[in-house]
C-alpha positions as a Markdown table, in Angstrom:
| # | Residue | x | y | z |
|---|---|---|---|---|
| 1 | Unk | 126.5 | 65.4 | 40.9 |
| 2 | Unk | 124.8 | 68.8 | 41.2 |
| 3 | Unk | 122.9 | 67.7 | 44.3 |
| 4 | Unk | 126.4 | 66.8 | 46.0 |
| 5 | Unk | 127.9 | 70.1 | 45.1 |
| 6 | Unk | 125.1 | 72.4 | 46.1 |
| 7 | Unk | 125.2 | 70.2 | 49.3 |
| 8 | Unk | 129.2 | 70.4 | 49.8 |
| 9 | Unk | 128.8 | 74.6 | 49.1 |
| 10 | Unk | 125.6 | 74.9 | 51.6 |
| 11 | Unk | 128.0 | 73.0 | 54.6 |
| 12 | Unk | 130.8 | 74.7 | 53.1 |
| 13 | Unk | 129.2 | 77.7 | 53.7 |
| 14 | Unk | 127.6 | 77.0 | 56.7 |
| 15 | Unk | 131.1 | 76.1 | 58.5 |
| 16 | Unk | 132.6 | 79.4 | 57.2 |
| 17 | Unk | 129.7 | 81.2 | 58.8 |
| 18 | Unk | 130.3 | 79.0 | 62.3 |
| 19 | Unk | 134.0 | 79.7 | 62.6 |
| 20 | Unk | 133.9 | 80.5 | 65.9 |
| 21 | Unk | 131.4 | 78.0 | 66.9 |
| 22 | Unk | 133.0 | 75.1 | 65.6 |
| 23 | Unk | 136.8 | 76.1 | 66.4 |
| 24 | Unk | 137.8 | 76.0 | 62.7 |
| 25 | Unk | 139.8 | 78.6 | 60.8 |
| 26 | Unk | 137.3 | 79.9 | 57.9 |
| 27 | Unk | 140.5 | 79.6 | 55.5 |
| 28 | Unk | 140.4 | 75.8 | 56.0 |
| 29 | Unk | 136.5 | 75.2 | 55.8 |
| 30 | Unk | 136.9 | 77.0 | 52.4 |
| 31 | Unk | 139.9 | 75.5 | 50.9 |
| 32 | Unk | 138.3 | 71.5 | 51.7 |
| 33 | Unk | 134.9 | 73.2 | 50.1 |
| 34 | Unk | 136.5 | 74.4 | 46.7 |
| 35 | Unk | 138.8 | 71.3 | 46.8 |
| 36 | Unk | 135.7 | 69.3 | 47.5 |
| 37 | Unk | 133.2 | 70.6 | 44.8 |
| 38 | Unk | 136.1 | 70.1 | 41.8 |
| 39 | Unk | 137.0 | 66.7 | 43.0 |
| 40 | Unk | 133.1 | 66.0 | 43.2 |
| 41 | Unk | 132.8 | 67.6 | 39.5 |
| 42 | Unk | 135.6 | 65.2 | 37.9 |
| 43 | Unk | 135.0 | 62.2 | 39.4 |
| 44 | Unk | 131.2 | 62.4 | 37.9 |
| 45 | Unk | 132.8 | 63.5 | 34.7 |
| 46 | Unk | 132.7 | 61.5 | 31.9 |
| 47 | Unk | 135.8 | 63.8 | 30.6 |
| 48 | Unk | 138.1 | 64.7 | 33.4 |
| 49 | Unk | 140.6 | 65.9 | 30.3 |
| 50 | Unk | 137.5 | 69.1 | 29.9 |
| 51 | Unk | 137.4 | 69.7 | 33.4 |
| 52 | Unk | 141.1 | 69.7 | 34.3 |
| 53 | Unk | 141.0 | 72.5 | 31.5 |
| 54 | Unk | 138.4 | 74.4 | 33.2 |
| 55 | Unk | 140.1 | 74.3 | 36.1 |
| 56 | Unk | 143.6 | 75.6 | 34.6 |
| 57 | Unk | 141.1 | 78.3 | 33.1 |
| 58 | Unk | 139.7 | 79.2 | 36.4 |
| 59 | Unk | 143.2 | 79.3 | 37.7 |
| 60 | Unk | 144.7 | 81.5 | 35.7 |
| 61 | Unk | 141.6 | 84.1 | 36.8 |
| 62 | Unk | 142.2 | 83.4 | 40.0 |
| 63 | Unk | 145.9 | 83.6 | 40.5 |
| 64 | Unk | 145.2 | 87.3 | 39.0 |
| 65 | Unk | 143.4 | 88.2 | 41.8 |
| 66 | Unk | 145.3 | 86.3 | 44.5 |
| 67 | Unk | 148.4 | 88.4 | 43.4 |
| 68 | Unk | 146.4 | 91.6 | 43.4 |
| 69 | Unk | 145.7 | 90.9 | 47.1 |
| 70 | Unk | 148.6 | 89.9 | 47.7 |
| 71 | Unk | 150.5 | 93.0 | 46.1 |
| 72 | Unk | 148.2 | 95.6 | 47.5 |
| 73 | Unk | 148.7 | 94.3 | 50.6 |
| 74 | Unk | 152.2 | 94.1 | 50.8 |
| 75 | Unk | 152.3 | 97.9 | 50.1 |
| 76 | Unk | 150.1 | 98.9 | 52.3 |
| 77 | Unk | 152.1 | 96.9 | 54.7 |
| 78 | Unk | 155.4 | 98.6 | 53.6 |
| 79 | Unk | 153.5 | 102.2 | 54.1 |
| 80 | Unk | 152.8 | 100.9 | 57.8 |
| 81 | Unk | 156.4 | 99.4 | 58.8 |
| 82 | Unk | 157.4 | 102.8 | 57.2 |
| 83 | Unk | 154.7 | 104.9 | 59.5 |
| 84 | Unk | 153.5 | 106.4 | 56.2 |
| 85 | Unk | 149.4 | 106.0 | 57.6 |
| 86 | Unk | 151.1 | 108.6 | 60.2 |
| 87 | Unk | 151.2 | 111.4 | 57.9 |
| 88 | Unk | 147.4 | 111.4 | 57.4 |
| 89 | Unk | 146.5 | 110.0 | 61.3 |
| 90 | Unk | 148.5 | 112.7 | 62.4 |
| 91 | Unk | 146.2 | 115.3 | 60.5 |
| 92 | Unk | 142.7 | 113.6 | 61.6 |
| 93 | Unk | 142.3 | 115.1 | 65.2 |
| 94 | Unk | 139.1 | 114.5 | 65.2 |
| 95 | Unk | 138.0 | 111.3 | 67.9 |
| 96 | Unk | 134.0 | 112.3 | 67.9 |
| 97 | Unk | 132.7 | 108.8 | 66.6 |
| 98 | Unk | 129.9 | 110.2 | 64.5 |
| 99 | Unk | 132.0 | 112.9 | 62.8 |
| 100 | Unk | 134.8 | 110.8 | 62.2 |
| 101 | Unk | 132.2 | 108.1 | 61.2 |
| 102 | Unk | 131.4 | 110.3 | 58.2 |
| 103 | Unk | 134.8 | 111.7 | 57.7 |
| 104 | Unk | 136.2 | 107.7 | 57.0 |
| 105 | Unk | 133.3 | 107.0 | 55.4 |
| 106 | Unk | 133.3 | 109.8 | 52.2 |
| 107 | Unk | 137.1 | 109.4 | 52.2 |
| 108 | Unk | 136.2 | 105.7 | 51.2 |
| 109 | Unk | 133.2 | 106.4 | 48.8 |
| 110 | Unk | 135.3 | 108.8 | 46.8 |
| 111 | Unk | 138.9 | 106.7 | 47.0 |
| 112 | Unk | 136.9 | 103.4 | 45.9 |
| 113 | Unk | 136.3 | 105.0 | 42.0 |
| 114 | Unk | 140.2 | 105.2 | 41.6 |
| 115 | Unk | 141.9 | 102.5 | 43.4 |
| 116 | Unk | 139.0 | 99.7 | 43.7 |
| 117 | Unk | 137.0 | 98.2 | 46.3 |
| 118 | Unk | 139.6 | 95.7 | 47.6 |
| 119 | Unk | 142.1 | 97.7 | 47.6 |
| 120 | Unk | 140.8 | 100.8 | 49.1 |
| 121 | Unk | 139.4 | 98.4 | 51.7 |
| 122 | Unk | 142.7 | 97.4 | 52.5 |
| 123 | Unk | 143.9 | 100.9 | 52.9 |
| 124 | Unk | 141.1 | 102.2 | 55.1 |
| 125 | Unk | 141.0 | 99.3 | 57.3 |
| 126 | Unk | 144.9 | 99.9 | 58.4 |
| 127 | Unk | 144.2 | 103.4 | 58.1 |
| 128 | Unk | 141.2 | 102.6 | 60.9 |
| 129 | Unk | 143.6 | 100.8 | 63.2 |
| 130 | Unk | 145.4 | 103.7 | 63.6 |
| 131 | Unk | 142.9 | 106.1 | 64.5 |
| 132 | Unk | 141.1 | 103.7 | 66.9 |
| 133 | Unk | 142.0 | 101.4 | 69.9 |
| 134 | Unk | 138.9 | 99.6 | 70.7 |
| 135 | Unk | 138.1 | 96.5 | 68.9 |
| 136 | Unk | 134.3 | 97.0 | 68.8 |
| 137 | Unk | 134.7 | 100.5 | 67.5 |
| 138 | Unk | 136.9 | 99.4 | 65.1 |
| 139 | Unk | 134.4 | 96.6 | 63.5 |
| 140 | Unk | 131.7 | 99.4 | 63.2 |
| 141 | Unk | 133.6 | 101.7 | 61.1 |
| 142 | Unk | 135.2 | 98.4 | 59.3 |
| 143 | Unk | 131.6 | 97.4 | 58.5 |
| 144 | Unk | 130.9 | 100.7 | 57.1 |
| 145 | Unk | 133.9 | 101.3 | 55.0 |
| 146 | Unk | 132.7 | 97.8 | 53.7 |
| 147 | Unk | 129.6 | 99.8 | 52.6 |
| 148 | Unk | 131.6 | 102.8 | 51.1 |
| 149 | Unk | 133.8 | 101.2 | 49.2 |
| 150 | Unk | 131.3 | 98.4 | 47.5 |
| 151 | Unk | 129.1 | 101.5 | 46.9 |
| 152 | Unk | 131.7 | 104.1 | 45.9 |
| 153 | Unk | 133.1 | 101.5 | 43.4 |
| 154 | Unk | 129.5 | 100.8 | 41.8 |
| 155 | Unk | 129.6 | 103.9 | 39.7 |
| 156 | Unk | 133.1 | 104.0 | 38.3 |
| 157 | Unk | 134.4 | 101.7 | 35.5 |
| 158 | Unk | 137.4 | 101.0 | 37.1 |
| 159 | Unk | 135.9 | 100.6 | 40.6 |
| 160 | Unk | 133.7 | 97.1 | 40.9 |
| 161 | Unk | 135.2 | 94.2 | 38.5 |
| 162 | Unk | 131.8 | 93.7 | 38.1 |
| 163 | Unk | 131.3 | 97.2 | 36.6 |
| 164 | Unk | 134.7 | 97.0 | 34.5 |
| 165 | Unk | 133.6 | 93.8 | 32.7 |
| 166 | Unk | 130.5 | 95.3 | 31.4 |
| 167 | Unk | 132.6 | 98.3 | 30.4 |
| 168 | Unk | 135.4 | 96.1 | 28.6 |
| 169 | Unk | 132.1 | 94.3 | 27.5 |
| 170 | Unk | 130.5 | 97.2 | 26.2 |
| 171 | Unk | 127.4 | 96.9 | 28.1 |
| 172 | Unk | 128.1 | 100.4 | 29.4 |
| 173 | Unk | 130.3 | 103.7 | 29.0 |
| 174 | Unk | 132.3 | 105.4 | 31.3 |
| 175 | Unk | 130.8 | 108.4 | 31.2 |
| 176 | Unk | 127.4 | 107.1 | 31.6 |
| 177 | Unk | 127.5 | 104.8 | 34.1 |
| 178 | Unk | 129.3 | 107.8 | 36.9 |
| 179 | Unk | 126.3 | 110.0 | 35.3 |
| 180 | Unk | 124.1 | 107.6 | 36.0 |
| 181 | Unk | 125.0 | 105.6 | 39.2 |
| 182 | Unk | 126.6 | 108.5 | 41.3 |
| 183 | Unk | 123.4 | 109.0 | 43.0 |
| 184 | Unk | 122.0 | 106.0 | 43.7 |
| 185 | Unk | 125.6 | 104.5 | 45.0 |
| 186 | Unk | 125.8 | 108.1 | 47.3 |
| 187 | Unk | 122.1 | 107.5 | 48.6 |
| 188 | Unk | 123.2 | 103.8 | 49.1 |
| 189 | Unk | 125.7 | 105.1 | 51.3 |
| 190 | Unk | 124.4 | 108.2 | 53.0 |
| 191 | Unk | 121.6 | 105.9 | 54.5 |
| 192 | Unk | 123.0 | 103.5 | 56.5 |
| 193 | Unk | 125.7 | 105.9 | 57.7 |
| 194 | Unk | 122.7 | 108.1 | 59.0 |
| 195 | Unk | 121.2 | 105.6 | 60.6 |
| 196 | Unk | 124.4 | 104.2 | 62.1 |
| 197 | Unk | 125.2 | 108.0 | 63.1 |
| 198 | Unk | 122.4 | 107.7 | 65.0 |
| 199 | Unk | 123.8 | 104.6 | 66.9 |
| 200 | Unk | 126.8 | 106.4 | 67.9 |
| 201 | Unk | 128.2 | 108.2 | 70.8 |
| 202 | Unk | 130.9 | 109.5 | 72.3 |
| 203 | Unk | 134.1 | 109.7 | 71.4 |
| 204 | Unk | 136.7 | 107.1 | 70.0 |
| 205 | Unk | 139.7 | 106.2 | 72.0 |
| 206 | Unk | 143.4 | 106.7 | 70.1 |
| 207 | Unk | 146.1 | 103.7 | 70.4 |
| 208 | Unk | 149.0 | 104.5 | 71.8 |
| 209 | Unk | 151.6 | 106.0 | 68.5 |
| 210 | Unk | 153.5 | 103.1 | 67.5 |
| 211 | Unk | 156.1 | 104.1 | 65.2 |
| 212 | Unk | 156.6 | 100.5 | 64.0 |
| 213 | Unk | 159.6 | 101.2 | 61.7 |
| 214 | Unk | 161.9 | 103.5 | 64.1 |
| 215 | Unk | 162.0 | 100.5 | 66.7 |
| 216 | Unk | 165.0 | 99.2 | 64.9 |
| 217 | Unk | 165.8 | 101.8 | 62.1 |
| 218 | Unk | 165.6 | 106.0 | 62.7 |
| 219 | Unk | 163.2 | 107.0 | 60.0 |
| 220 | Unk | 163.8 | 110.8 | 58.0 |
| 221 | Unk | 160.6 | 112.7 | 57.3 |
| 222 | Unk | 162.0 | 112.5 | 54.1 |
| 223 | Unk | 161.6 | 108.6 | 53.5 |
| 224 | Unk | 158.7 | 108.3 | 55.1 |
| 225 | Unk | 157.1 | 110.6 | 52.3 |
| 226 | Unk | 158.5 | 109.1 | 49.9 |
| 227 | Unk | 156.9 | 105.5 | 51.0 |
| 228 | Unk | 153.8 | 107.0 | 51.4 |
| 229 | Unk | 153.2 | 108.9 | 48.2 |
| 230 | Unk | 154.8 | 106.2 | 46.4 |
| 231 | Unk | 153.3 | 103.3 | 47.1 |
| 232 | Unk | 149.5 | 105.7 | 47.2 |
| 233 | Unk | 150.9 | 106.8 | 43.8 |
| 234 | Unk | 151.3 | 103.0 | 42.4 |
| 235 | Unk | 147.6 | 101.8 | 43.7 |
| 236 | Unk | 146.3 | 104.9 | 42.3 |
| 237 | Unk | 148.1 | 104.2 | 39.1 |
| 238 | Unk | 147.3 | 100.2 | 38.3 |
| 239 | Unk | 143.9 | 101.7 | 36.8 |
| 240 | Unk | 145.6 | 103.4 | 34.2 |
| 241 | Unk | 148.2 | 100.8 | 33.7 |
| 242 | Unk | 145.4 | 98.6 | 32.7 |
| 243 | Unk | 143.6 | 100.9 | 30.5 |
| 244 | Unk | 146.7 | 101.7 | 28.3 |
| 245 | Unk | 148.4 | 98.2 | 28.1 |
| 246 | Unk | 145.3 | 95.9 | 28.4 |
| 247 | Unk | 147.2 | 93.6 | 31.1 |
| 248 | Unk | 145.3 | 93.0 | 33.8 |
| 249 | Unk | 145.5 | 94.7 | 36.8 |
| 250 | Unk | 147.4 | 92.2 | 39.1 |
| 251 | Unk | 150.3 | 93.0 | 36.7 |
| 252 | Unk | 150.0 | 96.7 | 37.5 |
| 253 | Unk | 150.3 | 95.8 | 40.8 |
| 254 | Unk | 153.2 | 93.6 | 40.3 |
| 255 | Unk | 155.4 | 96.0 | 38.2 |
| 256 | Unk | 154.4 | 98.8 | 41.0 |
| 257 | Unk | 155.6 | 96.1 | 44.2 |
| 258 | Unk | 158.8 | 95.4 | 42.6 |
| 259 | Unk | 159.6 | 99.4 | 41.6 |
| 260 | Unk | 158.8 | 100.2 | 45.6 |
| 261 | Unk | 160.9 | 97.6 | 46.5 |
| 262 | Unk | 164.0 | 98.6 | 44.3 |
| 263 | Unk | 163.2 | 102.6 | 46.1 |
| 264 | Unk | 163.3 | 101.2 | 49.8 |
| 265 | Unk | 166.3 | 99.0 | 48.8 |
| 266 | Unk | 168.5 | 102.1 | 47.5 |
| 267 | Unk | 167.0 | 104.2 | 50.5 |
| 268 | Unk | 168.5 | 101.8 | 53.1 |
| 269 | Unk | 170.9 | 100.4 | 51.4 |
| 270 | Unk | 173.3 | 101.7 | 53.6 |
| 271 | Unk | 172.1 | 100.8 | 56.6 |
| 272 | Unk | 173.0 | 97.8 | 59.3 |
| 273 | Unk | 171.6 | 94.5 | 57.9 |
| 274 | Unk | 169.3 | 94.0 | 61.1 |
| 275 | Unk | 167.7 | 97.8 | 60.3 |
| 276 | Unk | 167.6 | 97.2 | 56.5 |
| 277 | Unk | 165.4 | 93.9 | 56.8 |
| 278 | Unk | 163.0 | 95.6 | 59.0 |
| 279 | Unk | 162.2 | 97.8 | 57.2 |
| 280 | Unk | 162.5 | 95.4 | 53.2 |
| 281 | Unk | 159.7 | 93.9 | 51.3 |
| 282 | Unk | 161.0 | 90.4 | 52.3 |
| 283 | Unk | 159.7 | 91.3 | 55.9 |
| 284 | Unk | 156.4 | 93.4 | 54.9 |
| 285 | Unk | 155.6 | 89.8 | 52.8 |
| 286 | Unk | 156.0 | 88.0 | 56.3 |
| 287 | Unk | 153.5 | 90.2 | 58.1 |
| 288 | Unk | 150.6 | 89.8 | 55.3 |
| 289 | Unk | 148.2 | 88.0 | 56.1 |
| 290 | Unk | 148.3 | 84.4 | 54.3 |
| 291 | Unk | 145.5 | 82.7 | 55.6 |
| 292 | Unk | 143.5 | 85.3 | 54.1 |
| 293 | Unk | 144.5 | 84.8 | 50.8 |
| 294 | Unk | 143.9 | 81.2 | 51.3 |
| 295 | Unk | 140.5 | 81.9 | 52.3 |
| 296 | Unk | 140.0 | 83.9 | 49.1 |
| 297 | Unk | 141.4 | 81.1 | 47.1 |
| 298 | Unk | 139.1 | 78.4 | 48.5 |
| 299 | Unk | 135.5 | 80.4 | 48.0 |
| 300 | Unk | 137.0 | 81.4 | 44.9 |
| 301 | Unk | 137.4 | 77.7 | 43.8 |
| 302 | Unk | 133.7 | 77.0 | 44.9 |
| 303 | Unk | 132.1 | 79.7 | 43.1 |
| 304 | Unk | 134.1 | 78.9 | 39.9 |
| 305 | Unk | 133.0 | 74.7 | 40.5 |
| 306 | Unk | 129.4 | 76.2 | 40.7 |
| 307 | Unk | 130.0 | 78.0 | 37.5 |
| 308 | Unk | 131.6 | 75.4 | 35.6 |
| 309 | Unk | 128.8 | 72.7 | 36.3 |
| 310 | Unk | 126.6 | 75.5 | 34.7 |
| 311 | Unk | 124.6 | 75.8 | 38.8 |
| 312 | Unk | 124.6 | 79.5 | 38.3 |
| 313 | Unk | 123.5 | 79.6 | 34.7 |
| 314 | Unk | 120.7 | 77.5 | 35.5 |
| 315 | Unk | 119.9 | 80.0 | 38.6 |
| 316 | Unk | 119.8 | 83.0 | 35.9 |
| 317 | Unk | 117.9 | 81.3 | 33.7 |
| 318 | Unk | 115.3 | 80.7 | 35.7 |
| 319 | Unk | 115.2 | 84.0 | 37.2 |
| 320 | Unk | 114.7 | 85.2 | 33.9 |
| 321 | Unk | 111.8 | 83.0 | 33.0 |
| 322 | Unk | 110.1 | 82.8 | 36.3 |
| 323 | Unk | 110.5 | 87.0 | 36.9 |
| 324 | Unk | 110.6 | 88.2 | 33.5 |
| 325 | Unk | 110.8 | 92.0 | 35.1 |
| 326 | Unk | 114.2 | 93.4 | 34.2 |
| 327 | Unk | 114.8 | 95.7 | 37.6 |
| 328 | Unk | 113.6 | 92.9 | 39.6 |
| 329 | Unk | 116.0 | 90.4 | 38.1 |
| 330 | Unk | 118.5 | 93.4 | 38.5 |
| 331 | Unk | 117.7 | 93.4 | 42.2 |
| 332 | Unk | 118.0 | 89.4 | 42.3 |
| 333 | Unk | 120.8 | 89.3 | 41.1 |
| 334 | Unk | 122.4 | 91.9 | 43.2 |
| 335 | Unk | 121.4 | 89.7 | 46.6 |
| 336 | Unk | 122.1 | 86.8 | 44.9 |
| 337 | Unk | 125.7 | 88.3 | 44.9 |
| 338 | Unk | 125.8 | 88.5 | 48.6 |
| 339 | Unk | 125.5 | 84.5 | 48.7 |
| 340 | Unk | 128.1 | 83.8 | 45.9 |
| 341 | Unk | 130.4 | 85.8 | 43.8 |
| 342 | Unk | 129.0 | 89.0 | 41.5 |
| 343 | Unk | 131.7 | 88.5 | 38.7 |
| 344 | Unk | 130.4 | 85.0 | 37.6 |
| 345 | Unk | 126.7 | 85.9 | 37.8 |
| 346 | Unk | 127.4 | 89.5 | 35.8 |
| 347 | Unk | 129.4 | 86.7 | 33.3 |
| 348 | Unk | 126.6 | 84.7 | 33.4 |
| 349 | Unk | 123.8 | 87.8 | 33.0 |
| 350 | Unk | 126.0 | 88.6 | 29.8 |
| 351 | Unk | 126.2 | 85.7 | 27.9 |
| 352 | Unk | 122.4 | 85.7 | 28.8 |
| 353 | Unk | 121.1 | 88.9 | 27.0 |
| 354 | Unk | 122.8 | 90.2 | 24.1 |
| 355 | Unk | 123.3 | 94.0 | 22.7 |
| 356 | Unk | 120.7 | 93.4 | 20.6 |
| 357 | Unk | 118.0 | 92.8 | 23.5 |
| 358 | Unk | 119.8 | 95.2 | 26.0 |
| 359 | Unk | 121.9 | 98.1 | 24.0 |
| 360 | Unk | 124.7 | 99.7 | 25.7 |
| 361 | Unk | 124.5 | 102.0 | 28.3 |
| 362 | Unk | 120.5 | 100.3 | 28.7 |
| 363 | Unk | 119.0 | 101.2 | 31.8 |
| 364 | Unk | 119.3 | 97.0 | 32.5 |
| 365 | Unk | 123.1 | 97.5 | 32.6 |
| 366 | Unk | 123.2 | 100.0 | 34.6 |
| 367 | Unk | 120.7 | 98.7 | 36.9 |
| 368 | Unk | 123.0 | 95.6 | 37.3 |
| 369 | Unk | 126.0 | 97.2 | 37.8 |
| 370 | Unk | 124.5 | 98.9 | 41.1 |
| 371 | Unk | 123.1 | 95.6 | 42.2 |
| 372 | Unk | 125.5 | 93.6 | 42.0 |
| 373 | Unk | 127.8 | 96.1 | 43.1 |
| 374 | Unk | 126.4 | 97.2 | 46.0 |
| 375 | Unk | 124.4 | 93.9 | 46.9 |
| 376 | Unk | 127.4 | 92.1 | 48.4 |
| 377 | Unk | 127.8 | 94.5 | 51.5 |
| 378 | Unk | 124.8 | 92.3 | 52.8 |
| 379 | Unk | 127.3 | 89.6 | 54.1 |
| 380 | Unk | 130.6 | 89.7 | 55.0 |
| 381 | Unk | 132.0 | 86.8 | 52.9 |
| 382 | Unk | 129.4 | 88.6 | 49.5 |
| 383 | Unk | 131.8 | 90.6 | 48.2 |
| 384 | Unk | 136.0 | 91.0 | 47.6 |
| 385 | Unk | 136.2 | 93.9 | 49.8 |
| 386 | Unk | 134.1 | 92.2 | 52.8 |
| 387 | Unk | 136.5 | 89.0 | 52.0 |
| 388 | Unk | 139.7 | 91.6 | 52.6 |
| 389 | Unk | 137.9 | 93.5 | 55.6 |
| 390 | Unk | 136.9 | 89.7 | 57.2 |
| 391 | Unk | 140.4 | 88.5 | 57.0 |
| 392 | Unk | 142.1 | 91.5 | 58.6 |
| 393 | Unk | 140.2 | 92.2 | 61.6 |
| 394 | Unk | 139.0 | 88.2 | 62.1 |
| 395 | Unk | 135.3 | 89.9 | 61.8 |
| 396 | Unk | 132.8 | 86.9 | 63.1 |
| 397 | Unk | 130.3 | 86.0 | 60.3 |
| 398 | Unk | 127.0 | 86.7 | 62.7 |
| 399 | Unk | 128.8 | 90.0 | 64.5 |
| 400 | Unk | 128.6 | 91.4 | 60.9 |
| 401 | Unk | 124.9 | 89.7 | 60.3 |
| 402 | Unk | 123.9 | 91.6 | 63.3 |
| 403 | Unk | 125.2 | 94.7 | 63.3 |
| 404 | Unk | 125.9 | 95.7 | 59.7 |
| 405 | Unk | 123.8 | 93.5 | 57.2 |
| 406 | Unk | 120.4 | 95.3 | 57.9 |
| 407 | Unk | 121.7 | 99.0 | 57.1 |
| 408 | Unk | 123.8 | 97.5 | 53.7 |
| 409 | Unk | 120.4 | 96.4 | 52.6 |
| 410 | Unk | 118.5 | 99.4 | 53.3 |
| 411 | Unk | 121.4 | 101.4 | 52.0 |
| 412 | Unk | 121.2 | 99.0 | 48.6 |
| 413 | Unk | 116.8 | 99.6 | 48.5 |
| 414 | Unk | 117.5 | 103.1 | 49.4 |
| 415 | Unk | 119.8 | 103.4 | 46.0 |
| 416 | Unk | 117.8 | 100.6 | 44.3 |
| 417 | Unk | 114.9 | 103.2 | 44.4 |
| 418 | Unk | 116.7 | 106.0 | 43.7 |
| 419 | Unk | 117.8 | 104.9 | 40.6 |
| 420 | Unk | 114.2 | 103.7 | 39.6 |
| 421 | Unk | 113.0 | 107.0 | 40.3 |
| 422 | Unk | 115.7 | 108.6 | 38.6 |
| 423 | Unk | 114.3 | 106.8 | 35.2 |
| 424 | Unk | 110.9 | 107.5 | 35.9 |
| 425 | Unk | 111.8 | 110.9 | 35.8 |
């Protein structure tokens, strides 16, 4: 049964990485690969009643997710219809590619601690369409706010779901871990942007303004503001949500959608019904992009299979006998999170060592946190905000292996070292 489902997940894998090649949508290769792997898993079973359970368990995770995407994006969506991203385009004259490289890049870093990787991933890449025309210009800067977001979200609590479940697991402190990891996660960045920097030259080329929402409806200053700071004002908020009602955050997200909503409904409300739909929910919903979601679902459902048949427990274990070191396992684990999801290996690294063996805020959790929050940048598909990034500008697997993959991992040794160094110190 293991056997099958590693080999299932490899050509799962494998045909997500040759979507182009083969002709077939990455959201289908990963929905008949997590499909696969359960029915695989059951069918070997000697208690499907255990595994159905697990399943429903796994759901239940990742619906939460699913409607975080799917939330966020419809937001930034209704900011966009409403040409919201126009209020801060409009202020960004600058086209030189390596200014405006770094300019994207730190406004990324330093959004990621408060919104979240996926979600200021979603932001900045719409935010990148309007500042850009050119397609290949556009998947530089996509693969670099890729970078700055995984790393900017590696030293807040709230910033990497990797990092908030050791904090809600009390591996780690809030305070500590931005003391700690705010160096190694800037170095992490401010390496491969040099180097890319380097790369760059000349200047960008704008799109042509598209002010989506006044084709059919005449948009005031006035609402346009209020979508914008609104709907920046609810992502910013589903943090703090969280923190004082302990619901997770796709219910921040949720509460905030449907408050938006009820503010664009009275602020048209009057208008013709053609106008009014335009510029509605029901018609930002239509314009988000489902097969990404569906992709999400389907790797989601593999890496949860691999988990439940205890593959990646048996992958930590033996890391841990076989390496021993703590910053090298740290570092495994990391690019290991590139390959298949950091939240089930940082689940699996705590139910491997215990408070007692590593006590909070121990330079092992902190360690892992920057690992395995900065370690999926190395392929597109290794992290949620690479997942997000892939599915809204159709990035090709091996375009992102090319160009980007080398400076995410000299970006995550850079910071890696960094942060040894730091403790040598």
């Amino acid at each position: 049964m293991i056997t099958a489902i590693i080999i299932v997940f490899i050509i799962g894998y494998a045909a997500i990485a040759l979507e182009h090649g083969i002709g077939i949508n990455k959201a289908a290769s990963a929905l008949v690969t997590g499909v696969l792997c359960w029915t695989i898993y059951i069918v070997a079973s000697s208690n499907a009643h255990i595994v159905s359970e697990q399943l429903t368990e796994h759901l239940g995770e990742l619906s939460g997710i699913l409607f975080f995407l799917l939330g966020a994006m419809t937001i930034v969506e209704l900011i966009d219809v409403h040409d919201g991203f126009n209020i801060i385009t409009d202020r960004i004259h600058q086209t030189n590619k390596r200014k405006l490289l770094w300019i994207v890049s730190f406004i990324t870093f330093f959004l990621s601690p408060v919104l979240d990787n996926l979600t200021t991933t979603i932001v900045m890449v719409s935010l990148i369409r309007k500042l850009m025309k050119e397609r290949e210009d556009r998947l530089v800067f996509v693969g670099m706010v890729v970078i700055a977001a995984n790393a900017g979200g590696a030293w807040s609590p709230i910033g990497d779901v990797t990092t908030t479940m050791l904090w809600i697991g009390g591996q780690i402190t809030a305070a500590n871990i931005i003391i700690q990891l705010i160096l190694p996660s800037l170095v992490c960045l401010l390496v491969p942007l040099a180097v890319l920097s380097l790369q760059l030259k000349g200047n960008v080329a704008r799109p042509e303004v598209n002010h989506t929402g006044n084709q059919l409806a005449e948009l005031s200053k006035r609402q346009q503001f209020i979508v914008f700071f609104s709907g920046v004002l609810i992502l910013i908020l589903v943090p703090v949500f969280k923190t004082l009602t302990h619901l997770p955050p796709y219910m921040g997200i949720l509460i905030g959608l449907g408050l938006l909503w009820i503010i664009t409904e009275i602020m048209h409300g009057g208008k013709p019904e053609r106008e009014k739909h335009h510029l509605s929910v029901s018609h930002a919903l239509r314009k988000v992009d489902s097969p990404s979601i569906l992709f999400f679902l389907g790797i989601l459902l593999s890496i949860a299979a691999l988990q439940s048949t205890g593959i990646l427990s048996s992958v930590a274990d033996w890391m841990a006998t076989k390496i021993g070191n703590e910053n090298i396992i740290a570092v495994s684990f990391g690019l290991l999170s590139s390959i298949v999801d950091n939240v089930p290996l940082v689940a699996a690294a705590q139910g491997m060592y215990s408070l007692e063996q590593y006590p909070t805020d121990h330079s092992f959790w902190e360690f892992l946190a920057y690992t395995t929050g900065t370690g999926g940048s190395a392929l597109i598909i290794g992290s949620a905000a690479g997942v997000a990034a892939m599915g809204m500008e159709k990035i090709n697997f091996f375009w992102y292996l090319k160009r980007i993959t080398l400076l995410a991992l000299l970006g995550f040794f850079s910071g890696a070292g960094v942060y040894i160094l730091q403790k040598l110190l």
